[in-house]
C-alpha positions as CSV (number, residue, x, y, z in Angstrom):
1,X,49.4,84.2,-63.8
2,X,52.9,85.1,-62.9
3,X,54.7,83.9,-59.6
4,X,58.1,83.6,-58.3
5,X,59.7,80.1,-57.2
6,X,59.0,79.0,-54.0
7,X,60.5,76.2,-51.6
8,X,61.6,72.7,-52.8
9,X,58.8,69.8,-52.8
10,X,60.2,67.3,-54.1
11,X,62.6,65.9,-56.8
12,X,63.3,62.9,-59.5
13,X,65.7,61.7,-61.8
14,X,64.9,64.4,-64.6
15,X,62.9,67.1,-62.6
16,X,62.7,69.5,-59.3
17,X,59.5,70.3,-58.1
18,X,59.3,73.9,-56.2
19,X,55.8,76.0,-54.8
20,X,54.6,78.3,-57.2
21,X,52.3,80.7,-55.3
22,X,48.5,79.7,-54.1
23,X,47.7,76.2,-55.2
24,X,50.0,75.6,-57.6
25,X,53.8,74.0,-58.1
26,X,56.5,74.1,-61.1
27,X,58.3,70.9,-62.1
28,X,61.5,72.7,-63.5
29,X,63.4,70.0,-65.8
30,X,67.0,69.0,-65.8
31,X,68.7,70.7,-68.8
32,X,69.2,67.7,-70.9
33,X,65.5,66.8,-71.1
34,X,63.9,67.0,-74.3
35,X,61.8,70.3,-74.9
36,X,59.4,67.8,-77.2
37,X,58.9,65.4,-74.1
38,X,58.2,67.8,-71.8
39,X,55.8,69.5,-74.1
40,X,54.3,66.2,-74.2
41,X,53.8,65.7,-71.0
42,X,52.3,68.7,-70.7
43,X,49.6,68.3,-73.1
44,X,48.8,64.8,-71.7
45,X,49.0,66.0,-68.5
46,X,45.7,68.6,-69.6
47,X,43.9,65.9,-71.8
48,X,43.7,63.3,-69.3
49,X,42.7,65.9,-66.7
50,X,40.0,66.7,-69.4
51,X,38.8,63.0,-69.2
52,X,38.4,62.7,-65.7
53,X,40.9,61.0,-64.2
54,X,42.5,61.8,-60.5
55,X,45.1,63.9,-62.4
56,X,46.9,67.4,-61.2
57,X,45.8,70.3,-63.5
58,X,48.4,71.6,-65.8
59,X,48.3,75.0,-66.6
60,X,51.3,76.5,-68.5
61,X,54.8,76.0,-69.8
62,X,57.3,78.5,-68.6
63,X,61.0,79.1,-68.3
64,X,62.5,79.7,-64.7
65,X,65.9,80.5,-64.7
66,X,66.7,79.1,-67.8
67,X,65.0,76.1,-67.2
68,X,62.3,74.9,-68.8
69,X,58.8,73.9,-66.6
70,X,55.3,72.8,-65.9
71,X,52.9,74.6,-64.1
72,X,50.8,72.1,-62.0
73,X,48.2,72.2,-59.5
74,X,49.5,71.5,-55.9
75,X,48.2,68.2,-54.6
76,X,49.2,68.2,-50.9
77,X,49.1,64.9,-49.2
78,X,51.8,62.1,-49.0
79,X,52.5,59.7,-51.9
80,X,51.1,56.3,-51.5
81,X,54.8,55.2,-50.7
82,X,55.1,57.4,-47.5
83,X,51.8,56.3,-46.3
84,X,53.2,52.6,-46.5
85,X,56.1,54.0,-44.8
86,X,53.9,55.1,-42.0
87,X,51.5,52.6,-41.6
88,X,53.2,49.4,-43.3
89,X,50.1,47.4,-42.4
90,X,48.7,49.1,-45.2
91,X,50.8,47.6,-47.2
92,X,48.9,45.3,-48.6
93,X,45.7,47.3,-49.1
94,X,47.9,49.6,-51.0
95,X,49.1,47.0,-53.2
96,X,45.0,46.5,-54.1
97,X,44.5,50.4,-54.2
98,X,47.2,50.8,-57.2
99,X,45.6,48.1,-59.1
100,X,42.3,49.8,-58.9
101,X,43.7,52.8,-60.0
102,X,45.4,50.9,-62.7
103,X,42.1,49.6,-63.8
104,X,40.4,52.7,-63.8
105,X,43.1,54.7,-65.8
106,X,42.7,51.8,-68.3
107,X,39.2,52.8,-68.9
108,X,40.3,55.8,-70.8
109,X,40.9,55.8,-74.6
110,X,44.4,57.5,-75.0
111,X,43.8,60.7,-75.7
112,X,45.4,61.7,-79.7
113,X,49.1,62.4,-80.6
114,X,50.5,60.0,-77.5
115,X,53.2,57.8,-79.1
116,X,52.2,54.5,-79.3
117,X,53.8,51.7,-77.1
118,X,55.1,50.0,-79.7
119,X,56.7,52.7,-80.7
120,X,58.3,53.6,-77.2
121,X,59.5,50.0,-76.2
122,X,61.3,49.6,-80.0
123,X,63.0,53.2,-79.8
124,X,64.7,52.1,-76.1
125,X,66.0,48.4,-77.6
126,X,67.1,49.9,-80.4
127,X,69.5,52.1,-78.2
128,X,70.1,49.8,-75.6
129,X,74.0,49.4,-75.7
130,X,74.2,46.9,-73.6
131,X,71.9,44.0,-76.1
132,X,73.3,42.7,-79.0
133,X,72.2,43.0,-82.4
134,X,70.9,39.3,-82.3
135,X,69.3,40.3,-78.4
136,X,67.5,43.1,-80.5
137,X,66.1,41.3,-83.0
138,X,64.8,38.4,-81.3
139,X,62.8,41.2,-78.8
140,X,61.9,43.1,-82.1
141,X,60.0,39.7,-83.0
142,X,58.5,39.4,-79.9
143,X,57.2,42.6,-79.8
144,X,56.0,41.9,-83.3
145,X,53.7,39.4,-82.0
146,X,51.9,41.5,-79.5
147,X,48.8,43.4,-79.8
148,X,48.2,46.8,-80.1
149,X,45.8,49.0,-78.0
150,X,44.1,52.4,-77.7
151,X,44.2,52.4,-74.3
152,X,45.6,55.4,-72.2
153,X,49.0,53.7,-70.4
154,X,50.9,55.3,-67.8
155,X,54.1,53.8,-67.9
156,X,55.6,53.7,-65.1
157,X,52.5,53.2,-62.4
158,X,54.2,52.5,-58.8
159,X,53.1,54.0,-55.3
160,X,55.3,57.0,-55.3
161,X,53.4,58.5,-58.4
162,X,50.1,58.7,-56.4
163,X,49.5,60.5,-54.1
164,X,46.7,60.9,-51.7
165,X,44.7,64.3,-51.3
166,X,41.5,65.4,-49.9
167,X,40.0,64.4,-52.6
168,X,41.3,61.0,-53.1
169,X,44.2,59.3,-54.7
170,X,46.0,61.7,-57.9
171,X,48.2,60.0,-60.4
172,X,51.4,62.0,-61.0
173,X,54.1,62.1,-63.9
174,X,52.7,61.7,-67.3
175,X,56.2,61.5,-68.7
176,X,56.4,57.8,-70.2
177,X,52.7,58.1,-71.1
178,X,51.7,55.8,-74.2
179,X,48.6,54.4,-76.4
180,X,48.9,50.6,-76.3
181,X,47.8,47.6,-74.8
182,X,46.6,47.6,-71.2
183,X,48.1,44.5,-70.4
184,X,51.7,45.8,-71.4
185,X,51.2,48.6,-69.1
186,X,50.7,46.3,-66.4
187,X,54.3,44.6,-67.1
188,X,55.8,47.5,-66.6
189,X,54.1,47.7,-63.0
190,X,54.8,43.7,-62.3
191,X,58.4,44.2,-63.6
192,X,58.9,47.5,-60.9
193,X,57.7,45.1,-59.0
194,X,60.0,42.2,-59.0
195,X,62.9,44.2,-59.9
196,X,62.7,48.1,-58.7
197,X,64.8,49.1,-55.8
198,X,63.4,51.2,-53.1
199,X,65.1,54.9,-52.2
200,X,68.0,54.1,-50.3
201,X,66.7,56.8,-47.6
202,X,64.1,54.3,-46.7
203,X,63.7,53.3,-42.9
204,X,65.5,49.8,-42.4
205,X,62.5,47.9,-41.9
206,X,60.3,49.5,-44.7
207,X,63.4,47.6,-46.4
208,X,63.1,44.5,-44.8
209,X,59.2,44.5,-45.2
210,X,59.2,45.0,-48.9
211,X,62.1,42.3,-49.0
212,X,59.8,40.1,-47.2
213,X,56.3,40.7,-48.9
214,X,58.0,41.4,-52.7
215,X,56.4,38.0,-54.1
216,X,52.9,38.6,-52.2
217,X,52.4,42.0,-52.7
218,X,52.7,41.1,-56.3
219,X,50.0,38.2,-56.2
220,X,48.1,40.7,-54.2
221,X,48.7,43.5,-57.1
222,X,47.7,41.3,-60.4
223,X,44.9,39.3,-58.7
224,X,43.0,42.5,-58.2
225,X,43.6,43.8,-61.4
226,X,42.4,40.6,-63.5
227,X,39.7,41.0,-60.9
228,X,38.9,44.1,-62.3
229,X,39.5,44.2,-66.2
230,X,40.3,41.0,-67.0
231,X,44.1,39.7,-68.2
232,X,46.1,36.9,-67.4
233,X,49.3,35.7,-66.2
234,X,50.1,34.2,-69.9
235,X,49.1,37.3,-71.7
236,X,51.2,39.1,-69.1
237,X,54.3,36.8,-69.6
238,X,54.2,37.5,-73.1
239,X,55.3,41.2,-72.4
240,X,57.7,40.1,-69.6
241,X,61.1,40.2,-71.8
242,X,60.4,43.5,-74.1
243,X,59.5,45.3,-70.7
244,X,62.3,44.5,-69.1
245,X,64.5,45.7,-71.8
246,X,62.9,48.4,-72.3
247,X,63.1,49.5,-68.4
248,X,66.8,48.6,-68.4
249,X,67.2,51.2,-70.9
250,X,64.7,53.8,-69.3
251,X,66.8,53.5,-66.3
252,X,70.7,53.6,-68.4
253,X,69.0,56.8,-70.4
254,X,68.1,58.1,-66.7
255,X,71.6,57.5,-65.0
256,X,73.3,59.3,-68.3
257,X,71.0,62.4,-68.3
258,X,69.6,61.7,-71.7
């Protein structure tokens, strides 16, 4: 199936998102993106799909004016983020919502040829300019220490990559997908978090709430995810400082267009 690009639906730090005829949209990629990550992507994208989970069909690669892209299936309906925007006494529901999501996708066994985590958090130290050689090492160790998983990890799980449809809540952006340990997924949701900054387009007291509620939508966030599938806050602690490295780097490689 052959279409034409249509209007623009949205956009993030390595991709456009524009209509691609009935049902479907094309996630066109910033030049400097790997052609083996989005390939990736794409092929996670279709297994997990394949496994059940709320996820968009994929349906081809393709090349749009020189760029290279993803064929998905259009999910309309608002990401979790705008409904919070809407309706902030959601807030807190939604804060339970992405856990049970999170639980759920953590039910999957990672589906083969996903790089492990492991391997994912030790390439972004290694090449995190700003850490020192002895910085490195001592996360290197720490990582060491942690356990491995075959669990199907999202990797960067927040309210803007759901959004809601008819049919229910649909996980978005399979880019930073890993096989690992559940629990070290959910630090890199707890770090965003603490830390993560909200677009700066966001309505002054969407701002202000967040500000606010930071800590307790947090508490709200993990307690209903140990609910769920078990965990702790001392398992989760354990992943705290490789996580945040590694996000620092995620983001530095973002800002740079790497």
């Amino acid at each position: 199936m052959r279409s034409e690009k249509g209007e623009l639906i949205g956009k993030g730090l390595t991709a456009q998102v524009y209509g691609w005829g009935e049902g479907r949209v094309v996630k066109l990629f910033e030049d400097w993106r790997p052609a083996a990550r989005i390939e990736q992507e794409f092929e996670v994208t279709r297994a997990v799909h394949a496994a059940g989970l709320p996820v968009p069909a994929a349906y081809e690669l393709v090349e749009v004016e020189g760029r290279r892209g993803i064929v998905f299936e259009r999910i309309d309906g608002p990401s979790m983020f705008e409904e919070v925007v809407a309706r902030p006494w959601k807030l807190f529901g939604a804060a339970r919502r992405l856990a049970e999501l999170h639980a759920q996708l953590h039910g999957i066994k990672a589906p083969p040829g996903l790089p492990t985590m492991r391997e994912q958090i030790t390439g972004w130290i290694d090449g995190a300019a700003e850490l020192s050689a002895a910085e490195k090492e001592e996360l290197r160790r720490s990582l060491a220490d942690l356990p491995d998983g075959d669990t199907l990890c999202h990797g960067d799980l927040h309210p803007a990559n759901i959004l809601s449809s008819a049919r229910g809540p649909v996980i978005i952006d399979w880019s930073s997908a890993t096989r690992g340990h559940p629990i070290g997924d959910v630090a890199r949701t707890s770090h965003l978090f603490e830390a993560a900054d909200l677009p700066e387009e966001s309505p002054r007291h969407i701002l202000w709430l967040f500000k606010m509620a930071r800590a307790a939508l947090h508490r709200t966030y993990l307690k209903r995810y140990f609910r769920l599938r078990g965990g702790s806050r001392r398992e989760l602690e354990a992943w705290r400082p490789v996580q945040k490295a590694a996000a620092a780097r995620w983001r530095a490689m973002m800002s740079a267009g790497k």
